[in-house]
FIPA-841617 format. One record per atom (N, C-alpha, C, O): residue in one letter; atom name; x, y, z. Coordinates in Angstrom, 1 decimal, decimal comma. Each point is the difference from the previous one (the first is absolute). Example, Ala and Ser with C-alpha at 12.3 -4.5 7.8 and 13.67 -1.06 7.14 Angstrom:
BEGIN
   residu   atome        u        v        w
        A       N     13,2     -5,7      7,8
        A      CA     -0,9      1,2      0,0
        A       C      0,9      1,2      0,0
        A       O      1,0      0,0      0,7
        S       N     -1,4      1,1     -1,4
        S      CA      0,9      1,1      0,0
        S       C     -0,8      1,1      0,8
        S       O      0,5      1,1      0,1
//
This chain:
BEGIN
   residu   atome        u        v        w
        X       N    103,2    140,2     89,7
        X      CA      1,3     -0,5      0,3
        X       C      1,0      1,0     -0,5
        X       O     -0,1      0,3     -1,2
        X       N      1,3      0,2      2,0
        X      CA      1,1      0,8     -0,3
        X       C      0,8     -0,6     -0,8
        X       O      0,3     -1,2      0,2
        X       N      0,3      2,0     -1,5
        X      CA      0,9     -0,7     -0,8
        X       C      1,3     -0,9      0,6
        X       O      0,7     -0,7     -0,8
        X       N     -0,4      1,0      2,1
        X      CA      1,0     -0,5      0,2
        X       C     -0,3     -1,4      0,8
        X       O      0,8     -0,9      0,2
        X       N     -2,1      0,8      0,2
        X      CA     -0,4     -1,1      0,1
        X       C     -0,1     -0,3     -1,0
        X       O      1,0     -0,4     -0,5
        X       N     -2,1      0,4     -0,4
        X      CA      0,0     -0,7     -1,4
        X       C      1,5     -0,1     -0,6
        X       O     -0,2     -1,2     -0,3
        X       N      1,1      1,4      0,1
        X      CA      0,9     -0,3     -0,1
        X       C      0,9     -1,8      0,8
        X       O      0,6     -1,0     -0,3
        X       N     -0,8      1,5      0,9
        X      CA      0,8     -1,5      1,3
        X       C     -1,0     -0,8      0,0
        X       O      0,1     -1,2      0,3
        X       N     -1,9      1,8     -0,9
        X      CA     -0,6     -1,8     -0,1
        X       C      0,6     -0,6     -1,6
        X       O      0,3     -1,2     -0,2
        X       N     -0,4      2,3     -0,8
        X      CA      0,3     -0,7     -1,0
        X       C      1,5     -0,7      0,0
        X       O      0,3     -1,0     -0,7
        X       N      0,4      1,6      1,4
        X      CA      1,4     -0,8      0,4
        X       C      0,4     -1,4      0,5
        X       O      1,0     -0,6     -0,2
        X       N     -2,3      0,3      1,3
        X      CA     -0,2     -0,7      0,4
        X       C     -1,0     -1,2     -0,3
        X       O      0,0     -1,1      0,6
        X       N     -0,6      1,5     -1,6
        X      CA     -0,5     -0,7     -1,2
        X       C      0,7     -0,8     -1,0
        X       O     -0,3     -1,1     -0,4
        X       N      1,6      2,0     -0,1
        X      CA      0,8     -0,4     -1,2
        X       C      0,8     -0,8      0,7
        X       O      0,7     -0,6     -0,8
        X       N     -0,3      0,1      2,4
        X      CA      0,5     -0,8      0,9
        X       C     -0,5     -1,3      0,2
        X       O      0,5     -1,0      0,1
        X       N     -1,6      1,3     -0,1
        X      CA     -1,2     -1,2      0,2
        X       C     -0,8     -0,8     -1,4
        X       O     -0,9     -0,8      0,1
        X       N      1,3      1,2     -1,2
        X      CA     -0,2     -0,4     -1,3
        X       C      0,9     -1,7     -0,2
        X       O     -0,4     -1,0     -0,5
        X       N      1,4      1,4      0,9
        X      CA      1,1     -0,8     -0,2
        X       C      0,2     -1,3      1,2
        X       O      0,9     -0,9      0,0
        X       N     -1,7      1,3      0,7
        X      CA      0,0     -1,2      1,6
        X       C     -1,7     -0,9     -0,5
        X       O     -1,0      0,7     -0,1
        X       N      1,0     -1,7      0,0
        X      CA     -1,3     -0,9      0,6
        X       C      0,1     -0,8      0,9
        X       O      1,1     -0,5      0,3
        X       N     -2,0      0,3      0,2
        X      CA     -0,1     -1,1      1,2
        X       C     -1,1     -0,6      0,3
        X       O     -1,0      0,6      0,0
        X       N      1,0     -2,4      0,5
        X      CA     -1,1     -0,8      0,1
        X       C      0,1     -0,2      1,3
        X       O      0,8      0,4      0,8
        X       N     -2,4     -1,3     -0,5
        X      CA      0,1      0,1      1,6
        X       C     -0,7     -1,3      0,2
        X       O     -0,8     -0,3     -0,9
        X       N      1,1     -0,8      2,2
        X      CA     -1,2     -0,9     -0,2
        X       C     -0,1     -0,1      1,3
        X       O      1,1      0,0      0,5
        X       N     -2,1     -0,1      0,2
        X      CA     -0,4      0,2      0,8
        X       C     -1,0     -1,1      0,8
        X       O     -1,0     -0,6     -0,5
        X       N      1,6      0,4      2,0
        X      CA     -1,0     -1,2      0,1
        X       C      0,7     -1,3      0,1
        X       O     -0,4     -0,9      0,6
        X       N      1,8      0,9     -1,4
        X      CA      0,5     -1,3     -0,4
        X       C      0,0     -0,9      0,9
        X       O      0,6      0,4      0,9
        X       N     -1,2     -2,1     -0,5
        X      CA      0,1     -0,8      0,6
        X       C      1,1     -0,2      0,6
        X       O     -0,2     -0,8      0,9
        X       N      1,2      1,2     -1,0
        X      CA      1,5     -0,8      0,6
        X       C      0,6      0,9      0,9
        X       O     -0,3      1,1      0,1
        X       N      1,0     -1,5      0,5
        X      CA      0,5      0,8      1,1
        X       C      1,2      0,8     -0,3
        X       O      0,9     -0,7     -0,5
        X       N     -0,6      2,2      0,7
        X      CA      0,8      0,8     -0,3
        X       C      1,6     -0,7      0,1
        X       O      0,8     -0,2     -1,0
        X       N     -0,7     -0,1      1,9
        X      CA      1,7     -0,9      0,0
        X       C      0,1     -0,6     -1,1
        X       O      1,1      0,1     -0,5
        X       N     -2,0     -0,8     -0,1
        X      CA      0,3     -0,9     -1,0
        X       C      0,2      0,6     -1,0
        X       O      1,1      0,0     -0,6
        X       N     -2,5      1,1      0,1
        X      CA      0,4      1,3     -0,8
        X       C      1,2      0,4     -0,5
        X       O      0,5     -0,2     -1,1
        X       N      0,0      0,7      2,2
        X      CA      1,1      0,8      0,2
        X       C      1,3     -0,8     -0,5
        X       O      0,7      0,6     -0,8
        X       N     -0,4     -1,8      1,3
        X      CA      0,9     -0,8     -0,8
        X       C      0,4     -0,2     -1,6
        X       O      1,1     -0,1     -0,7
        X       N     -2,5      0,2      0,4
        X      CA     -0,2      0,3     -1,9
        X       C      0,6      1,3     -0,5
        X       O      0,9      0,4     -0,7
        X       N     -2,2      0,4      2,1
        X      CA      0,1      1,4     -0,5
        X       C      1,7      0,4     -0,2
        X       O      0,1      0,8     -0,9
        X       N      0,6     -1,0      1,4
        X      CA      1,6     -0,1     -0,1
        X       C      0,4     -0,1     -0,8
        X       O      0,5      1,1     -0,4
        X       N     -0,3     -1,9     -0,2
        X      CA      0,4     -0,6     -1,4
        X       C     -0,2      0,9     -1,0
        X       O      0,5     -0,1     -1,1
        X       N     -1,5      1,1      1,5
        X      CA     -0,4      0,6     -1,6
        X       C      0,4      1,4      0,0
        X       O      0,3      0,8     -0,9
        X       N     -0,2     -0,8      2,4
        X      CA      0,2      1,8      0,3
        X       C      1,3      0,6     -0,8
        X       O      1,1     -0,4      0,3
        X       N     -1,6      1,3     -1,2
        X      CA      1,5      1,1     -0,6
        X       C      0,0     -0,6     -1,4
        X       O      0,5      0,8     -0,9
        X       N     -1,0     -2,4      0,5
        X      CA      0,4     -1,0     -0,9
        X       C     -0,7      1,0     -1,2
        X       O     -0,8      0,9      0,2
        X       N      1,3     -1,2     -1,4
        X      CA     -0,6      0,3     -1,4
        X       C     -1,6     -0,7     -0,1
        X       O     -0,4     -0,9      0,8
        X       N     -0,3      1,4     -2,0
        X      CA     -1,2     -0,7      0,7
        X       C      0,1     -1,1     -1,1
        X       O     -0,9     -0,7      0,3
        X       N      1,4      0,2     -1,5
        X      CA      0,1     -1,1     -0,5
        X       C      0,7     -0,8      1,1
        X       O     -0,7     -1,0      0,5
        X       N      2,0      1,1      0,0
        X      CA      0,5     -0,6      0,5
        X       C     -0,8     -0,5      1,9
        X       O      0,2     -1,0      0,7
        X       N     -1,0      2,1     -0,5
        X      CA     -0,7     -0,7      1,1
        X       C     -0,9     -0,6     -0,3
        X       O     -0,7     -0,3      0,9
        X       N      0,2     -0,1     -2,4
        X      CA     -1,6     -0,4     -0,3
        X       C      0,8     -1,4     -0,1
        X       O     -0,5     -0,9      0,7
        X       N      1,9      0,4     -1,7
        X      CA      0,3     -1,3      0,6
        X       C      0,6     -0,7      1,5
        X       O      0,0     -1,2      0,3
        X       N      0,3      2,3      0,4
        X      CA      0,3     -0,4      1,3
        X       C     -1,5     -0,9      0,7
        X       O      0,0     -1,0      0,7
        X       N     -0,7      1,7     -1,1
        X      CA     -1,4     -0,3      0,3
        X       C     -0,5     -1,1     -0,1
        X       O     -0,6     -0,8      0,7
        X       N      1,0      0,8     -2,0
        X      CA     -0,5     -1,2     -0,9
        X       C      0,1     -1,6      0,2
        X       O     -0,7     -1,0     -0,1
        X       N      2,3      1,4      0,5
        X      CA      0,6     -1,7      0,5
        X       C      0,2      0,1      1,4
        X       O      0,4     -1,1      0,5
        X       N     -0,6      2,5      0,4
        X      CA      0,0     -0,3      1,4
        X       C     -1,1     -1,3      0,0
        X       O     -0,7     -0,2     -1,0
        X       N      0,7     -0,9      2,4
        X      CA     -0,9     -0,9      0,1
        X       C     -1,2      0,3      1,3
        X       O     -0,9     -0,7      0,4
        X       N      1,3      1,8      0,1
        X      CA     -0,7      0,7      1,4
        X       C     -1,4      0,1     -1,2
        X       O      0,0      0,0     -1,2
        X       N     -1,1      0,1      2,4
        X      CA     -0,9     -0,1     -0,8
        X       C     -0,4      1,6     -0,1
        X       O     -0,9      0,3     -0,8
        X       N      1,5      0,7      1,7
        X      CA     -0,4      1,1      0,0
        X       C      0,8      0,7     -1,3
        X       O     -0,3      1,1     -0,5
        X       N      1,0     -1,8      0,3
        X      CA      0,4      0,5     -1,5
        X       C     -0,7      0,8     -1,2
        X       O      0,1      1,0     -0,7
        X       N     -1,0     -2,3      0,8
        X      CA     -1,3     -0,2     -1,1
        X       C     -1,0      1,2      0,1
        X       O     -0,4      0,5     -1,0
        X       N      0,0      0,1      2,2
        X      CA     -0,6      0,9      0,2
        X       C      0,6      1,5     -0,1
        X       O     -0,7      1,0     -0,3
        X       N      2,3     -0,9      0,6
        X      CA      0,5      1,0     -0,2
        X       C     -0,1      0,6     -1,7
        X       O     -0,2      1,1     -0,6
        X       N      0,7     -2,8      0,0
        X      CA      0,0      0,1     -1,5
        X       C     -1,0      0,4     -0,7
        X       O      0,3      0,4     -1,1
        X       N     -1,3     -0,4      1,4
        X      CA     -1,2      0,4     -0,3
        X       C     -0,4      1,9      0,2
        X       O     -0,6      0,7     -0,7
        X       N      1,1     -0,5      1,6
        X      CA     -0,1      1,6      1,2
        X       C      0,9      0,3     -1,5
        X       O     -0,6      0,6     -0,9
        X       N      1,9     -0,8      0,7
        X      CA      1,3      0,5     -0,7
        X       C     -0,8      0,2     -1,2
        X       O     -0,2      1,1     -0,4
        X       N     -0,2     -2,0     -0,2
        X      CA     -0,2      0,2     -1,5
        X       C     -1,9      1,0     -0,1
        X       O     -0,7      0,3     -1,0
        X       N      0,6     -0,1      2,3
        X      CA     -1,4      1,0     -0,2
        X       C      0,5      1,5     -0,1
        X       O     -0,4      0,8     -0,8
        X       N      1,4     -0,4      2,2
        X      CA      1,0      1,0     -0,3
        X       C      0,3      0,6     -1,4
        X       O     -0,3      1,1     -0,4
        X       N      1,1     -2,5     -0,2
        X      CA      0,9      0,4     -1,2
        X       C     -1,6      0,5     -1,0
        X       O     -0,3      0,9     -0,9
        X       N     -0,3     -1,9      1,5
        X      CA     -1,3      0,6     -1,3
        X       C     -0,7      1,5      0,2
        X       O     -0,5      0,7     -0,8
        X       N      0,7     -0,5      1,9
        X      CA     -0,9      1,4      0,6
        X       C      1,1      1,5     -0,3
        X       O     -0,2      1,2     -0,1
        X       N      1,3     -2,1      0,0
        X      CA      1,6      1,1     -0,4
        X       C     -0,6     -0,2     -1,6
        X       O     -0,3      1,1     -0,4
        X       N      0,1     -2,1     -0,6
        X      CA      0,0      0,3     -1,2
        X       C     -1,4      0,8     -0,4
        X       O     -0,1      0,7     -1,0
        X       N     -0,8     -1,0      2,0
        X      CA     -1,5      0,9      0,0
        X       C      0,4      1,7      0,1
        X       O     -0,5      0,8     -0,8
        X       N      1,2     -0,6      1,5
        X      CA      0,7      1,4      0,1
        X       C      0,9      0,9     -0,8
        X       O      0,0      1,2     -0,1
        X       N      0,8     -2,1     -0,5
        X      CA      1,0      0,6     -0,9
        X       C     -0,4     -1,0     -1,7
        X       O      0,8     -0,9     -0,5
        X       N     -1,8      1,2      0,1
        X      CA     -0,2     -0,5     -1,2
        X       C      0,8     -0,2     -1,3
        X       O      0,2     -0,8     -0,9
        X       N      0,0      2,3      1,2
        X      CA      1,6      0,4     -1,7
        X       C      0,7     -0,9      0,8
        X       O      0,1     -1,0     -0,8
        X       N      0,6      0,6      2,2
        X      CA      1,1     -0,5     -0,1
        X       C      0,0     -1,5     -0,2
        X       O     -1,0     -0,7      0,2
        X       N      2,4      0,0     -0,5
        X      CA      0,3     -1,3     -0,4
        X       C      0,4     -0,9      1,6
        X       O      0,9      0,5      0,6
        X       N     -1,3     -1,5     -0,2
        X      CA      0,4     -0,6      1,0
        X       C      1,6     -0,6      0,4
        X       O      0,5      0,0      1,1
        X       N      0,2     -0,4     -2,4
        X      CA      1,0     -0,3     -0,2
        X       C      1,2      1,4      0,1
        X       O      1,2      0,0      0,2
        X       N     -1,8      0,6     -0,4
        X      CA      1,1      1,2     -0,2
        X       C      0,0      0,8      1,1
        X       O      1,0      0,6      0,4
        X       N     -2,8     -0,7      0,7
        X      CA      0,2      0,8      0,8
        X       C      1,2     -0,6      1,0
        X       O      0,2      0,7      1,0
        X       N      0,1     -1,4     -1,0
        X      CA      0,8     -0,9      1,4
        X       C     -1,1     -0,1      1,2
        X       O      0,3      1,0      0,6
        X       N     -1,0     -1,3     -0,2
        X      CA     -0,6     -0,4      0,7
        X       C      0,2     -0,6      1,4
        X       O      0,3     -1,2     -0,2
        X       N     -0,4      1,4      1,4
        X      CA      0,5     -0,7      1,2
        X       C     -1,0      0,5      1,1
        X       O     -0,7      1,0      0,1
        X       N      1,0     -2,2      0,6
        X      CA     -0,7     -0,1      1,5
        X       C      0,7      1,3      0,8
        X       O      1,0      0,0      0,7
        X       N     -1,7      0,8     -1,0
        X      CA      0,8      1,1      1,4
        X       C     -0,4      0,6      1,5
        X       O      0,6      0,8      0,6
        X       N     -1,8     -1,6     -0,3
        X      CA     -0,3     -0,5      1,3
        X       C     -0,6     -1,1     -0,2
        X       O     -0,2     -0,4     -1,2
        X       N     -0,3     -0,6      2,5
        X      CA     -0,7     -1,4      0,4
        X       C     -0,2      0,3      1,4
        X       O      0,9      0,2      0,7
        X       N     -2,8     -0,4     -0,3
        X      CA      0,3      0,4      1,4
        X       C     -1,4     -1,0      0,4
        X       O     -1,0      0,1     -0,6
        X       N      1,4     -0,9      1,8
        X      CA     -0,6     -0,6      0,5
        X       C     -0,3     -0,1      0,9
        X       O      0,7     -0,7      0,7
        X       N     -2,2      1,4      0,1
        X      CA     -0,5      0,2      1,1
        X       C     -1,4     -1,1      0,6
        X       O     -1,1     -0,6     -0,4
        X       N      1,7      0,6      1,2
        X      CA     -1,2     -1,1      1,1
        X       C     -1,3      0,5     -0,4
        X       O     -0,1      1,2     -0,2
        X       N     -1,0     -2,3      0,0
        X      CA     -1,2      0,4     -0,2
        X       C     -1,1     -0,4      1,0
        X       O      0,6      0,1      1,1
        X       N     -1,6     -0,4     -1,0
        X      CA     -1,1     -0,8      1,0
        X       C      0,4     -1,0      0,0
        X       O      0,2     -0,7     -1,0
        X       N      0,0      0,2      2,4
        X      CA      0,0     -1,5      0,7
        X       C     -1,4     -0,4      0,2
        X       O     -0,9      0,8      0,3
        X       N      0,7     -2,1     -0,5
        X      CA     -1,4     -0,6      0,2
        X       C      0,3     -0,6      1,4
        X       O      1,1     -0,6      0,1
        X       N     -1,5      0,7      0,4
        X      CA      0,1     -1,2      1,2
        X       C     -0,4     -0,8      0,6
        X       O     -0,8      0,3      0,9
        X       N      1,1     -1,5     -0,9
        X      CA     -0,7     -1,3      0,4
        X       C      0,6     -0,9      1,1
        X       O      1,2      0,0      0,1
        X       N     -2,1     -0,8      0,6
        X      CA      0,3     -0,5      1,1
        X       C      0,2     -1,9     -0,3
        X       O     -0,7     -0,7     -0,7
        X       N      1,8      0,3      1,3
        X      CA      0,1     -1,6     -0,3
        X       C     -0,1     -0,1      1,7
        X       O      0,2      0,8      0,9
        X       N     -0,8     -2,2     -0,8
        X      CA      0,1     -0,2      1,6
        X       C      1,4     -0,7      0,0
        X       O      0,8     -0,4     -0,8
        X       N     -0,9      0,5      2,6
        X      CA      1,4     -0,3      0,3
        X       C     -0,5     -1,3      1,2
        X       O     -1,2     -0,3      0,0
        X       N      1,9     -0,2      0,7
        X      CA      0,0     -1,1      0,5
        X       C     -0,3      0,9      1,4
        X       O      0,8      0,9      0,4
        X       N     -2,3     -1,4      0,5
        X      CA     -0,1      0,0      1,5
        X       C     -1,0      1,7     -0,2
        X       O      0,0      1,1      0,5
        X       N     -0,5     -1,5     -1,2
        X      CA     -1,7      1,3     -1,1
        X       C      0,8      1,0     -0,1
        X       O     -0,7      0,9     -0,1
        X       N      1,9     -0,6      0,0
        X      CA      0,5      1,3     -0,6
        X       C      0,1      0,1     -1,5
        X       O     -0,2     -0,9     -0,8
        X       N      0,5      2,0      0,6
        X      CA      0,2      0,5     -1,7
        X       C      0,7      0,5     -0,4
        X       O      0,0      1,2      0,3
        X       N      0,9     -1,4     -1,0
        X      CA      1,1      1,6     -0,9
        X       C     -0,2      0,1     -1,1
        X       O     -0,4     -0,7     -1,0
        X       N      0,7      2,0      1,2
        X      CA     -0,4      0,9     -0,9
        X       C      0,7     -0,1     -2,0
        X       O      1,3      0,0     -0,2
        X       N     -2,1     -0,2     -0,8
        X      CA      1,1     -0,2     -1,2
        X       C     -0,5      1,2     -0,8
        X       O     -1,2      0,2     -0,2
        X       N      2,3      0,7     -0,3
        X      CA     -0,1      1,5     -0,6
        X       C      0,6     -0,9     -1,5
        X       O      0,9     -0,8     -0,3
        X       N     -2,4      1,7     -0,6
        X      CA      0,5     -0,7     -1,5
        X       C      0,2      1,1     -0,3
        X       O     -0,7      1,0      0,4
        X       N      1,8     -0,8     -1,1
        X      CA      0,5      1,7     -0,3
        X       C     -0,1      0,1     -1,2
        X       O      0,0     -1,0     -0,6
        X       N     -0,2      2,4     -0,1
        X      CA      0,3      0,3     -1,4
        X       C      0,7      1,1      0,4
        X       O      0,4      0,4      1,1
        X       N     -0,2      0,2     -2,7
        X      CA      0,6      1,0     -0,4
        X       C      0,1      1,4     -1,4
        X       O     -0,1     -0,3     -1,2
        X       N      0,2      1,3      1,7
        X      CA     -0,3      0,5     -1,1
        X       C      1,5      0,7     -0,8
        X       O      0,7      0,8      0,6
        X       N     -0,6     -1,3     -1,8
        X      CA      1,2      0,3     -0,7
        X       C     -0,3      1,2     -1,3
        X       O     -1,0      0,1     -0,8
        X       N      2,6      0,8      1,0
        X      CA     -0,8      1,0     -1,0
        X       C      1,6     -0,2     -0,8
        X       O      1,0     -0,1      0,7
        X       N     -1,0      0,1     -2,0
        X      CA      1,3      0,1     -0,8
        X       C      0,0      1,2     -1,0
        X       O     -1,0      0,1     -0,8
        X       N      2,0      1,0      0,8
        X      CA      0,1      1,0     -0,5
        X       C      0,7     -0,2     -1,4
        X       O      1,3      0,0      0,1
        X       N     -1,6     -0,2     -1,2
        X      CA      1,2     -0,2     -1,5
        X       C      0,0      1,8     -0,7
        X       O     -0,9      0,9     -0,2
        X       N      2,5     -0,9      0,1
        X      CA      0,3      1,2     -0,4
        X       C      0,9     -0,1     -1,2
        X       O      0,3     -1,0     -0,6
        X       N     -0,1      2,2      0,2
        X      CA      1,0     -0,5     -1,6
        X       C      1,1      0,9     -0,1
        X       O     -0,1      1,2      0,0
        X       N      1,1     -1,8     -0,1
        X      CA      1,5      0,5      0,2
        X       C      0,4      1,3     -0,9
        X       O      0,4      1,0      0,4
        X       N     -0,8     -1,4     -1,8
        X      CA      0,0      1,5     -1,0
        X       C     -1,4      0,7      0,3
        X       O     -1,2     -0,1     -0,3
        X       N      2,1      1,1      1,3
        X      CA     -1,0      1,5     -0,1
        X       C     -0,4      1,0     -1,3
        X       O      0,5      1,1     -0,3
        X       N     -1,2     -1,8     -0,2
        X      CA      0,2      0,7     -1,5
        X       C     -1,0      1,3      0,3
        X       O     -1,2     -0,3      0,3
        X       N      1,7      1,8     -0,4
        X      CA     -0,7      1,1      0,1
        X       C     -0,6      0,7     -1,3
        X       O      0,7      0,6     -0,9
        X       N     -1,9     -0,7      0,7
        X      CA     -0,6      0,5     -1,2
        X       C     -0,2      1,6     -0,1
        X       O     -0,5      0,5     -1,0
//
């Protein structure tokens, strides 16, 4: 590897030290629904989206809440010296993409059938921390 590549990976390393991100994949519910939650949190502090969470009553809440606080765990798995309270901590992406539809059939009246798509979704949340502290 040429130094000047070596260079821009380790650059791009000391960039990526400071970003974690969880993923869940699969999720039972349908992206629209997702997405409604997912709103609420996007840009939010991540204390202040972990109560948004908390007393949202959507049930996809509960699952985000869960995704959020694996994040923040996998950001304190990475930055060990650092303190969570000090880093500021925030949702700085939320992204919620269609996943496998199962598809099943209900009959319909006169032997026909339609078609019923159970949808999931796969959601990935990015937690970043506001003081760039350069060592």
């Amino acid at each position: 590897m040429g130094s000047r590549k070596k260079q821009m990976a380790e650059a791009i390393k000391a960039e990526k030290k400071q970003v974690a991100f969880a993923k869940l994949n699969n999720c039972p519910t349908s992206p629209r629904k997702m997405r409604l939650v997912a709103d609420l949190v996007r840009g939010e502090k991540a204390d202040k989206a972990l109560q948004i969470l908390r007393f949202s009553q959507k049930e996809a809440s509960r699952r985000l809440e869960k995704l959020l606080l694996s994040a923040i765990a996998n950001w304190q798995a990475k930055n060990e010296d650092a303190d969570i309270e000090e880093a500021n901590l925030f949702v700085k992406e939320i992204r919620v993409d269609g996943g496998t539809m199962l598809k099943r059939l209900r009959p319909a009246p006169q032997g026909r059938a339609h078609r019923i798509r159970k949808r999931s979704n796969h959601v990935t949340v990015v937690v970043d921390s506001l003081n760039k502290t350069q060592s």
